[in-house]
DSSP file (Angstrom, degrees, kcal/mol; ACC not computed):
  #  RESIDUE AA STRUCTURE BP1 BP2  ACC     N-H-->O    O-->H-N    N-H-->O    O-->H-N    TCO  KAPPA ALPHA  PHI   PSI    X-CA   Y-CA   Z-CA
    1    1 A X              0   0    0      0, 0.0     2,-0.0     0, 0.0     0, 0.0   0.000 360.0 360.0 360.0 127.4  116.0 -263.5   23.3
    2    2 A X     >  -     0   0    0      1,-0.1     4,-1.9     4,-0.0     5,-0.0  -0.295 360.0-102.6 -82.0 179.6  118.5 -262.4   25.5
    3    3 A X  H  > S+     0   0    0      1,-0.2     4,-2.1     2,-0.2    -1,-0.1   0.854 119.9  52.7 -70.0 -26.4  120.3 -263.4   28.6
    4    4 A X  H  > S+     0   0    0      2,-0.2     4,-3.4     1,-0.2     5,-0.3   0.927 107.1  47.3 -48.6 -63.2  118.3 -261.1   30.7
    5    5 A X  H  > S+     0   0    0      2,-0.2     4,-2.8     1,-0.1     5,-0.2   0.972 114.6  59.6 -61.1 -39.7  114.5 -262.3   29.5
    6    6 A X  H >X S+     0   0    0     -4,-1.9     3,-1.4     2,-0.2     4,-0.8   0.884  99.9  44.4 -40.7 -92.3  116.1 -265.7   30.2
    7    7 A X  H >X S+     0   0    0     -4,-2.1     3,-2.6     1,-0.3     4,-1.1   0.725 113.6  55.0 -41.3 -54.1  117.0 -265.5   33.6
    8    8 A X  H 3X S+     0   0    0     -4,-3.4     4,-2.0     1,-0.3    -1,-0.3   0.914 110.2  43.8 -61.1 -36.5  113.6 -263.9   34.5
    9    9 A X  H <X S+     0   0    0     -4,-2.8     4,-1.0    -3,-1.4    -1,-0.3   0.886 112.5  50.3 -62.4 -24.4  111.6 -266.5   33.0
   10   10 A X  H <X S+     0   0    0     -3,-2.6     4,-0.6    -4,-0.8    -1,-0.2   0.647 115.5  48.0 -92.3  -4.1  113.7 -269.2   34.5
   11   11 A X  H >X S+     0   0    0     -4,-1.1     4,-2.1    -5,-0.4     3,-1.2   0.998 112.9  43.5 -78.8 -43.8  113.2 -267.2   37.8
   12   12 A X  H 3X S+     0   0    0     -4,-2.0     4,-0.8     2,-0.3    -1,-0.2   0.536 113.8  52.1 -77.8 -34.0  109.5 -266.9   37.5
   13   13 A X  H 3X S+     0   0    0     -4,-1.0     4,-0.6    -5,-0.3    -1,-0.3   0.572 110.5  54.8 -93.1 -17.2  109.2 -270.8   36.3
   14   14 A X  H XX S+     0   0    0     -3,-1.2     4,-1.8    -4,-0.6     3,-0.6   0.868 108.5  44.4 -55.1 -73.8  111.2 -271.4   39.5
   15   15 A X  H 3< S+     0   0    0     -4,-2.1    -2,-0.2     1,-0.2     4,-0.2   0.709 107.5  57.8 -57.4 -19.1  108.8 -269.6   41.7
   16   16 A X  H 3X S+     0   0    0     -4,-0.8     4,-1.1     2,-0.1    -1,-0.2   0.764 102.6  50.8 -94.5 -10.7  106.1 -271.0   40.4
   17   17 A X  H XX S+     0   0    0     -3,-0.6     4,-2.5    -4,-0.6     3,-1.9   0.973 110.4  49.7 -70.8 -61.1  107.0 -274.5   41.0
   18   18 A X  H 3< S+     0   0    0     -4,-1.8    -1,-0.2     1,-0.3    -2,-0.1   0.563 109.4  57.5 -41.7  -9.8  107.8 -273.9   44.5
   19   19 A X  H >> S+     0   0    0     -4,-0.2     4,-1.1    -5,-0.2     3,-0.6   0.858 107.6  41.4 -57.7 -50.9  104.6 -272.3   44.6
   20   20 A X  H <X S+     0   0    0     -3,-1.9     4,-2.4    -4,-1.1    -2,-0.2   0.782 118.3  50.4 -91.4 -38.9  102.7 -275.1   43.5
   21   21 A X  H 3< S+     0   0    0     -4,-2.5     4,-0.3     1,-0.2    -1,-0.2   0.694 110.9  44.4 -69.9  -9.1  104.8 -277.4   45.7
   22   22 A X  H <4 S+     0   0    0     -3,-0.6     4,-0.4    -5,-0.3    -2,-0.2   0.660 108.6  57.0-115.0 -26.8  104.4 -275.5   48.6
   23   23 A X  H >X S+     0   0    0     -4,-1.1     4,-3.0     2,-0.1     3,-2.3   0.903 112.0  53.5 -66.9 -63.7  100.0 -275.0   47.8
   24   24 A X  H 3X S+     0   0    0     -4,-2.4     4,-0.8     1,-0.2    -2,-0.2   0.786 100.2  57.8 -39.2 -28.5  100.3 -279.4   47.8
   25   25 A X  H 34 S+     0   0    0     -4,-0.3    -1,-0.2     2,-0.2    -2,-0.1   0.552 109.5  37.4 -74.1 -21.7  101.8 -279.4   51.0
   26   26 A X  H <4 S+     0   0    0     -3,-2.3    -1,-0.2    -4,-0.4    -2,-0.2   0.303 119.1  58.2 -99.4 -18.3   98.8 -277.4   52.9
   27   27 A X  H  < S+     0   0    0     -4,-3.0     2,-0.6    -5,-0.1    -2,-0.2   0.834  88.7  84.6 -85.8 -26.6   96.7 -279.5   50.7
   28   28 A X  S  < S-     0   0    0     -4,-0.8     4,-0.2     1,-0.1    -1,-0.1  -0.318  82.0 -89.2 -85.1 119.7   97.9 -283.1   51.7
   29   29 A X        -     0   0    0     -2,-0.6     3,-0.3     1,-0.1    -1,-0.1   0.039  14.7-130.3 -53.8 157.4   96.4 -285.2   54.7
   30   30 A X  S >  S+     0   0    0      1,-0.3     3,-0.6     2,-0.1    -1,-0.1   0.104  93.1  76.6 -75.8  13.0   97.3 -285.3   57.9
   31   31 A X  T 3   +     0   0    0     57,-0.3    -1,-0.3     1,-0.2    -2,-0.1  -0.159  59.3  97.2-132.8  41.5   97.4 -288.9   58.0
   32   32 A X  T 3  S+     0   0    0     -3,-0.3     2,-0.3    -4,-0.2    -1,-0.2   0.163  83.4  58.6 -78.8 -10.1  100.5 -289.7   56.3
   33   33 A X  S <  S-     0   0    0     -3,-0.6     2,-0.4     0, 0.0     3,-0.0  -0.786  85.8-114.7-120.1-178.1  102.3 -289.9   59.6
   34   34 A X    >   -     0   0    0     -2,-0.3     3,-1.1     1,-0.1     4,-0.2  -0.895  18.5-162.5-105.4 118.9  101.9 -291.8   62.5
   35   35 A X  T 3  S+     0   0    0     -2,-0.4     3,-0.3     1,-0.2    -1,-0.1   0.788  83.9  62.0 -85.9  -6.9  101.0 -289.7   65.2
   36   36 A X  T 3> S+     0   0    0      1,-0.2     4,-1.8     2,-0.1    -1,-0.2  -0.184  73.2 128.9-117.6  47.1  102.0 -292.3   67.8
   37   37 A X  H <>  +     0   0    0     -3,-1.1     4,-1.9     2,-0.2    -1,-0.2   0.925  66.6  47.3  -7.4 -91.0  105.7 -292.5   67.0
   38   38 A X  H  > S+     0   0    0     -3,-0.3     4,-1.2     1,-0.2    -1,-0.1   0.955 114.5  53.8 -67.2 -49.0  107.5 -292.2   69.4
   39   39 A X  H  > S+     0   0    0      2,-0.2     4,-1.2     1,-0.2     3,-0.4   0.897 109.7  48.8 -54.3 -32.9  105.0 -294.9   71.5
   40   40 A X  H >X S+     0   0    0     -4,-1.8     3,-1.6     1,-0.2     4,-0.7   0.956 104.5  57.8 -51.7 -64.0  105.4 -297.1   69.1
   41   41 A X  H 3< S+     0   0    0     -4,-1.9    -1,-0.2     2,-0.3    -2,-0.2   0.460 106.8  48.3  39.1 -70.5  109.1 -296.6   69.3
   42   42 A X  H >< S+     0   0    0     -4,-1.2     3,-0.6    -3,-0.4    -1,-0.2   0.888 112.5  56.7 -64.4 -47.7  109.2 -297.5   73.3
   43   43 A X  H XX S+     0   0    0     -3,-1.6     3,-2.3    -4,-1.2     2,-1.5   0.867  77.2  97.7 -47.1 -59.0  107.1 -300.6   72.3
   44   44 A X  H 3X S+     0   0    0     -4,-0.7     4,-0.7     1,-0.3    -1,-0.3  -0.032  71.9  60.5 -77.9  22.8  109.2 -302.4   69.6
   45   45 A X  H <> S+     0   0    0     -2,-1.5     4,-2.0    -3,-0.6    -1,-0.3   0.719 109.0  42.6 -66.3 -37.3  110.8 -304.8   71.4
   46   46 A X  H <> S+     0   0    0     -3,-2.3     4,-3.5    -4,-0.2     5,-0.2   0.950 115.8  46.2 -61.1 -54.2  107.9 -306.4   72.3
   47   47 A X  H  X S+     0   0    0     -4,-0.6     4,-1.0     1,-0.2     5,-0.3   0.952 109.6  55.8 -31.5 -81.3  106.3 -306.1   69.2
   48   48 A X  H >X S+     0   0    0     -4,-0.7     4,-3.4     1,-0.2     3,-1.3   0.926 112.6  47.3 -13.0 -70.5  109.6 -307.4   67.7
   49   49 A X  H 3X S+     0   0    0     -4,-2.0     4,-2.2     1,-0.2    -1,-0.2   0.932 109.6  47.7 -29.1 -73.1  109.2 -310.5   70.0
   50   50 A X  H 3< S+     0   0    0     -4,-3.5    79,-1.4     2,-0.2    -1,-0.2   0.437 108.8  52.5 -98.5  37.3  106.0 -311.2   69.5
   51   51 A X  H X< S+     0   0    0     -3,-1.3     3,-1.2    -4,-1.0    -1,-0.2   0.733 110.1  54.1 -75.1 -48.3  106.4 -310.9   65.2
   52   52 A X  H >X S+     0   0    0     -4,-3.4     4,-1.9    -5,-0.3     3,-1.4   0.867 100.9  65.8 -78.2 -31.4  109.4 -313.5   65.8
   53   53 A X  T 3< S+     0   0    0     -4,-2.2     4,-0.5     1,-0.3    -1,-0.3   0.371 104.3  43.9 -75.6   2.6  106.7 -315.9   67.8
   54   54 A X  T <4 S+     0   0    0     -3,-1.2    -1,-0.3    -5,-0.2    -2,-0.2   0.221 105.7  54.9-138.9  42.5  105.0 -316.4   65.0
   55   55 A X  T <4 S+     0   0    0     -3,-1.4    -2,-0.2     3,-0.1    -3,-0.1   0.494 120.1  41.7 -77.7 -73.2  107.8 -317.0   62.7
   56   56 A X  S  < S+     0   0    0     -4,-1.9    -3,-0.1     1,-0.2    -2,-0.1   0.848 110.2  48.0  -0.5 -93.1  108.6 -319.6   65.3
   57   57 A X  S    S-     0   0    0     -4,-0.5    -1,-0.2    -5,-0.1    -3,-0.1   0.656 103.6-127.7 -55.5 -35.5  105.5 -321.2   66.2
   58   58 A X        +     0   0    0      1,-0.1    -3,-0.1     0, 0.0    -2,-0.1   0.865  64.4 147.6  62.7  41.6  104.9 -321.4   62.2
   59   59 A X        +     0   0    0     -6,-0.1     2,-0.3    -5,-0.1    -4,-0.1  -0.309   8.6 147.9-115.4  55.6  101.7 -319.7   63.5
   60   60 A X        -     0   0    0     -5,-0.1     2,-0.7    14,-0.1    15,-0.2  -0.634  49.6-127.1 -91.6 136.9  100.8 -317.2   60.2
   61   61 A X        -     0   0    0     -2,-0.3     2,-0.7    13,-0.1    13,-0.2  -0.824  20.6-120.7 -80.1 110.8   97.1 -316.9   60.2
   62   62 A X  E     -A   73   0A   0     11,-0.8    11,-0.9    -2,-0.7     2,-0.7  -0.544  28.5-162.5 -83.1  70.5   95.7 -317.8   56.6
   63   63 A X  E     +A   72   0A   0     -2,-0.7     2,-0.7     9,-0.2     9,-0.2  -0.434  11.0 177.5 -77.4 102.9   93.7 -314.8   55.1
   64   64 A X  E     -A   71   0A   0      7,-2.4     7,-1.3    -2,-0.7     2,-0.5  -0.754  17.4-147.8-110.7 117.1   91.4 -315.4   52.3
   65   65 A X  E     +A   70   0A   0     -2,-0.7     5,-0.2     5,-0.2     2,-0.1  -0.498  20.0 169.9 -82.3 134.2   89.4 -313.1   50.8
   66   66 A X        -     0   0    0      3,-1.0    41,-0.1    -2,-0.5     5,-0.0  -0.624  51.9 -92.2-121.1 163.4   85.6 -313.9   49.1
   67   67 A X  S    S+     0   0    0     -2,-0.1    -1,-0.1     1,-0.1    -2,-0.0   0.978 121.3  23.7 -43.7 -69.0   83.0 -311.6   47.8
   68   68 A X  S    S+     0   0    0     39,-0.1    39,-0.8    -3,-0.1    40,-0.3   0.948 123.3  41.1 -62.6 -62.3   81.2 -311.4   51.1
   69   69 A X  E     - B   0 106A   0     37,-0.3    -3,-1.0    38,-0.1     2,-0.4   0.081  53.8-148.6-109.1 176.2   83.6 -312.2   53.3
   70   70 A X  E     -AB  65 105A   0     35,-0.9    35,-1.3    -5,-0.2     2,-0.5  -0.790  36.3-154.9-145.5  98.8   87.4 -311.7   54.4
   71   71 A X  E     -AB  64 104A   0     -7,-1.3    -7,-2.4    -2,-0.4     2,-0.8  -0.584  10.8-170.0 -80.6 110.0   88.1 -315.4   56.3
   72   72 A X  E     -AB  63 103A   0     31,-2.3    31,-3.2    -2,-0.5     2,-0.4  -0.834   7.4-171.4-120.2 109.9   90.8 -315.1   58.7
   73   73 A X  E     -A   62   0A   0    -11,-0.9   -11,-0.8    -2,-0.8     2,-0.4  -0.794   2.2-169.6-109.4 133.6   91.8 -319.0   59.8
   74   74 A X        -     0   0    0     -2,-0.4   -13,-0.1    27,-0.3   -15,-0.1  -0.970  26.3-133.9-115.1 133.0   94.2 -319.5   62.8
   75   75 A X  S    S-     0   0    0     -2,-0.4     2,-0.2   -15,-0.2    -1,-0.1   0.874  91.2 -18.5 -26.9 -62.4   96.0 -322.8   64.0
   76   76 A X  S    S+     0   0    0     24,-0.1     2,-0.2   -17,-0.1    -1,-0.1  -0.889  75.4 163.4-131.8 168.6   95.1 -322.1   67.6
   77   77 A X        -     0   0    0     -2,-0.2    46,-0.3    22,-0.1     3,-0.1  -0.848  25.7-157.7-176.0 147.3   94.2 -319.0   69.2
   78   78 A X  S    S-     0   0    0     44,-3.2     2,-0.3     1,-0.5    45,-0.2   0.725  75.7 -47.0 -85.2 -77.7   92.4 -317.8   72.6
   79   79 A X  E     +C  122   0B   0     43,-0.6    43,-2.5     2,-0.0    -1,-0.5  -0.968  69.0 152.6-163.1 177.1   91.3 -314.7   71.6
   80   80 A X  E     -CD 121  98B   0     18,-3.0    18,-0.9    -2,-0.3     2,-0.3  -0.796  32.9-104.4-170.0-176.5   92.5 -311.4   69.6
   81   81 A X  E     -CD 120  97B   0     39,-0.8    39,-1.3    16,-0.2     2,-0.8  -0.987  13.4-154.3-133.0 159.3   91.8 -308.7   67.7
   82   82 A X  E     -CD 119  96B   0     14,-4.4    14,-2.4    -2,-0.3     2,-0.7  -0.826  16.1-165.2-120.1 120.8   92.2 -307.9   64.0
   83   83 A X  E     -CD 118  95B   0     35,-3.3    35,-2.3    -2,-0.8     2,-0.4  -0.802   7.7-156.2-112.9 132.7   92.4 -304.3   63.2
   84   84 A X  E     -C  117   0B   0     10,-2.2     2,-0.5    -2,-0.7    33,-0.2  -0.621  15.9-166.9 -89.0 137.6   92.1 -303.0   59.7
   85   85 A X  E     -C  116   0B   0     31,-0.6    31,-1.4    -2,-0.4     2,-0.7  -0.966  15.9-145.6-141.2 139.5   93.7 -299.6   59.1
   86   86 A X  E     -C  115   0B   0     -2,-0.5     6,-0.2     3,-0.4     7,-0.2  -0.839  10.2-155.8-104.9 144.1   93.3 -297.6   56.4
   87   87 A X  S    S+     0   0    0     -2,-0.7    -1,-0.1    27,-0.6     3,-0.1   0.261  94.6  40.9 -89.9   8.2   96.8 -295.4   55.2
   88   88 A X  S    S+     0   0    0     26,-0.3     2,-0.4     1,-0.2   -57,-0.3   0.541 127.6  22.5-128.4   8.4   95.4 -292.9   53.6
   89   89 A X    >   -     0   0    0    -59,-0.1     3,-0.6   -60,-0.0    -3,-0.4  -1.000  55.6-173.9-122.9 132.9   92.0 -291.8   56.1
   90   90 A X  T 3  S+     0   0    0     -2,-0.4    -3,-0.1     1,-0.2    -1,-0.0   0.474  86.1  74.8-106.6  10.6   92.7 -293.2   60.0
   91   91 A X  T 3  S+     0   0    0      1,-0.1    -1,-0.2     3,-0.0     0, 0.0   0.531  91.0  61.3 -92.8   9.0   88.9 -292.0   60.6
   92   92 A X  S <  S+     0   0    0     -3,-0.6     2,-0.2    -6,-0.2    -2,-0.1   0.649  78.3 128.2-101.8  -3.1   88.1 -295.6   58.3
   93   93 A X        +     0   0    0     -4,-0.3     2,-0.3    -7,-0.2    -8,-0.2  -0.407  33.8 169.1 -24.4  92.5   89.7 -297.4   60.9
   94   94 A X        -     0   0    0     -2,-0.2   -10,-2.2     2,-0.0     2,-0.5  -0.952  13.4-164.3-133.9 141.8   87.7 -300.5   62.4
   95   95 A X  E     -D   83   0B   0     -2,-0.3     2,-0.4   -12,-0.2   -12,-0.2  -0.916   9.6-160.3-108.3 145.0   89.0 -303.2   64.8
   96   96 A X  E     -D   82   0B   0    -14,-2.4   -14,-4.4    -2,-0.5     2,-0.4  -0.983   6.3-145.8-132.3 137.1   87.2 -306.5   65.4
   97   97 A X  E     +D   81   0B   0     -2,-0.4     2,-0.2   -16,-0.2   -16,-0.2  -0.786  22.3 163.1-126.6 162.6   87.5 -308.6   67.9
   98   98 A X  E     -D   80   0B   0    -18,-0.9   -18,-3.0    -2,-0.4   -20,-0.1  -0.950  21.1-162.1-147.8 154.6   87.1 -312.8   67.9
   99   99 A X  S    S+     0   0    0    -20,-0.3     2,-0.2    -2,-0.2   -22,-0.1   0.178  71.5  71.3-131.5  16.4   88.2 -315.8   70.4
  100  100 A X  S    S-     0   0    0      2,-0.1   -22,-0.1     1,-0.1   -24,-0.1  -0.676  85.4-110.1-112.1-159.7   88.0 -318.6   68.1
  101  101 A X  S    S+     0   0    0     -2,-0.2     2,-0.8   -24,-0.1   -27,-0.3   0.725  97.1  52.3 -96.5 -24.0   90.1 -319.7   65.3
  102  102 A X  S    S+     0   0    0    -29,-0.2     2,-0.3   -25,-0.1   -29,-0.2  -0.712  73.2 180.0 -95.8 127.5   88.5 -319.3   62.4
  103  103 A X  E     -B   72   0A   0    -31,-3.2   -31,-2.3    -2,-0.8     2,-0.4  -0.921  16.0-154.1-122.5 168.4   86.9 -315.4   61.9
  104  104 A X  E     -B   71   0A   0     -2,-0.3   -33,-0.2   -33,-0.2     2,-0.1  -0.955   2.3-161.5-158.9 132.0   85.2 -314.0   59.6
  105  105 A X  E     -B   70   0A   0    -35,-1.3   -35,-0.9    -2,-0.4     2,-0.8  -0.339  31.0-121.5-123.9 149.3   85.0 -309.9   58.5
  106  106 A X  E >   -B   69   0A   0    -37,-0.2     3,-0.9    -2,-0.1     2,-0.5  -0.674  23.6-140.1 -78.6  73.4   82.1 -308.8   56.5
  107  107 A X  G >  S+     0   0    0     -2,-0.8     3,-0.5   -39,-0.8   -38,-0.1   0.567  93.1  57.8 -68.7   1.1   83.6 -307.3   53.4
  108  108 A X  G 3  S+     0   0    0     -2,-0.5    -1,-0.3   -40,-0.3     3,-0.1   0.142  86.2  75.8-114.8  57.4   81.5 -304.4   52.9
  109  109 A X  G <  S+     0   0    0     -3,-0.9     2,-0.6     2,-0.1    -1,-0.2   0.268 102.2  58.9 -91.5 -19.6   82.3 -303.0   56.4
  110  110 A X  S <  S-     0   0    0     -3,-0.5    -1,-0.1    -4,-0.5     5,-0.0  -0.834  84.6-134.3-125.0 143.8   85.4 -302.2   54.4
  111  111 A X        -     0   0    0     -2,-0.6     2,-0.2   -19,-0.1    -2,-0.1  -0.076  34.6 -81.8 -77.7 177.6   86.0 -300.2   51.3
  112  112 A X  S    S+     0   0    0     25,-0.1     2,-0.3    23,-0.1    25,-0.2  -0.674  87.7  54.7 -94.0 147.5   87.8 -300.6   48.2
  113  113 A X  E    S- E   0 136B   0     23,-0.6    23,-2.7    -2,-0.2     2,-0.6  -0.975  91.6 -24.9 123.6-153.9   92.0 -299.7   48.5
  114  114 A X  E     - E   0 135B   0     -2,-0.3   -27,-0.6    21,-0.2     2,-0.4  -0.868  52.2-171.2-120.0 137.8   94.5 -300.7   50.5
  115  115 A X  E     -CE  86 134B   0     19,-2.5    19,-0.9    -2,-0.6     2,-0.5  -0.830  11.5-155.0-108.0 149.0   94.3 -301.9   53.6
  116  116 A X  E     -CE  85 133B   0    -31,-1.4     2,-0.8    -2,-0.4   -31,-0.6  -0.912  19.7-170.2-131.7 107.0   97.0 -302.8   56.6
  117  117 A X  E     -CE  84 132B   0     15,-0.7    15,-1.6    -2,-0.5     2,-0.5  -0.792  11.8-178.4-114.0 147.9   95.9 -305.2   58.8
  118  118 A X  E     -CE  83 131B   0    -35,-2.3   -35,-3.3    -2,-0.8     2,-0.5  -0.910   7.0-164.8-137.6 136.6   97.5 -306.1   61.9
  119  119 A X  E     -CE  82 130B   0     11,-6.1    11,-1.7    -2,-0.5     2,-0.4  -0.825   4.8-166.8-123.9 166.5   96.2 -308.8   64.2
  120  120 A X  E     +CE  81 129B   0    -39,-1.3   -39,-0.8    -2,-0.5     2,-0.3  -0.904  24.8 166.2-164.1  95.8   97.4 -309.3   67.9
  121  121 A X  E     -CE  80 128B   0      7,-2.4     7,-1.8    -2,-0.4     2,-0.5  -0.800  29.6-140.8-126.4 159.5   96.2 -312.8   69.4
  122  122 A X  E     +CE  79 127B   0    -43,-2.5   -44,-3.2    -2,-0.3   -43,-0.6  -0.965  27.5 157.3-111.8 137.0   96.9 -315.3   72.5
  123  123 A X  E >  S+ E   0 126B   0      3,-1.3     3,-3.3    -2,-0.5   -45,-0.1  -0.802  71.0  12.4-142.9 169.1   97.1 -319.0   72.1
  124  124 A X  T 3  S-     0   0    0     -2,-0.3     3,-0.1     1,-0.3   -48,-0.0   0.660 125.3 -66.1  10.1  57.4   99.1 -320.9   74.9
  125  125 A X  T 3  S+     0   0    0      1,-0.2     2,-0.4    -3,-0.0    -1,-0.3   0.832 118.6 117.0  58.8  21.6   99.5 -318.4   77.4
  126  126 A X  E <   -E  123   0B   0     -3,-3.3    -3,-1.3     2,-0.0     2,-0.4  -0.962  57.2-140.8-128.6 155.9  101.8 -316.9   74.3
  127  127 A X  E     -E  122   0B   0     -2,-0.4     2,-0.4    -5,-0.2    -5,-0.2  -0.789  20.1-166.5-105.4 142.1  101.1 -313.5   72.3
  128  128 A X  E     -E  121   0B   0     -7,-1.8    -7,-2.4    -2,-0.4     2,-0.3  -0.973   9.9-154.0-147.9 121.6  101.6 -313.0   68.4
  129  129 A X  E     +E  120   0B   0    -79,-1.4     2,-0.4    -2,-0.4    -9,-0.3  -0.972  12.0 175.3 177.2-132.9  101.7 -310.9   66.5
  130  130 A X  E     -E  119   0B   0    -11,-1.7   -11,-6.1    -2,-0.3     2,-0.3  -0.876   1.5-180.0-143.0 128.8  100.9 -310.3   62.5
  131  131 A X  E     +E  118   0B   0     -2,-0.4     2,-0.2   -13,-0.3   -13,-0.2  -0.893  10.9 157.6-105.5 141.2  100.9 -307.6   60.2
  132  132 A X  E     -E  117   0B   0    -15,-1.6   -15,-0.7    -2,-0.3     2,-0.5  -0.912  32.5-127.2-161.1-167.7  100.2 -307.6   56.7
  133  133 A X  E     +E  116   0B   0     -2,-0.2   -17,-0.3   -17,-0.2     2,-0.2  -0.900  30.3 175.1-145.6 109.6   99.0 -305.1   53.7
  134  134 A X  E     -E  115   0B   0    -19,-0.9   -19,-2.5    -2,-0.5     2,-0.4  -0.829  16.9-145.5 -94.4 157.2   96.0 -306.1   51.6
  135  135 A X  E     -E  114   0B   0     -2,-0.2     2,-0.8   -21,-0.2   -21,-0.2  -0.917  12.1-137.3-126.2 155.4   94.1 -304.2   48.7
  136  136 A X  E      E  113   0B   0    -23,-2.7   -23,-0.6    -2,-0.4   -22,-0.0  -0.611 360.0 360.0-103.9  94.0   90.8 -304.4   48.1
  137  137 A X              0   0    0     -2,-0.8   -25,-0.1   -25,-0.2    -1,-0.1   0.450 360.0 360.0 -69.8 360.0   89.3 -304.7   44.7
């Protein structure tokens, strides 16, 4: 083979990866970003705040998972919500909301994968709160 048939094959094996890369890219959901950025963004001092208040406080909420159930137990608490998000569909997205300390999530409300749950509670007139990443088997 000569240098010639070379180059074209290595052009043609060129273009067809950027082909292929460029069909995945039109193929992949839309819900690999966060479409509320920039709000978040404005937010994250508070946020920030109230992540360090329950560093503090020593107030991390104790999540245990069962067949049935997904047990989320808090020291104290007024009331909250815990919202489950899923990272790779945001239409599987469910929040639940509780005002005592102990709650307790159905688990097949929620599918099997990874989950990110982030919970946002009041106890003493102060606000917390907790993120974390769970999978579900």
């Amino acid at each position: 083979m000569n240098w010639g048939k070379g180059l074209i094959i290595g052009l043609v094996a060129f273009m067809t990866f950027i082909s292929v890369l460029v069909i995945q890219m039109f193929r992949t959901a839309e819900d690999s970003f966060d479409k509320d950025y920039y709000e978040k963004g404005l937010t994250y001092d508070i946020d920030y705040q109230q992540k360090q208040q329950v560093i503090n406080d020593k107030a991390t909420p104790n999540i245990l998972q069962t067949d049935d159930f997904i047990s989320i137990k808090f020291t104290s608490v007024g009331s909250g919500t815990v919202n489950f998000k899923r990272p790779s569909d945001s239409k599987k997205d469910q929040i639940f909301f509780f005002d005592n300390a102990n709650v307790l999530i159905p688990r097949p409300s929620l599918e099997k994968g990874e989950w990110k749950i982030i919970i946002h509670w009041t106890a003493n007139q102060k606000k917390y709160l907790y993120e974390t990443n769970m999978y579900m088997p």
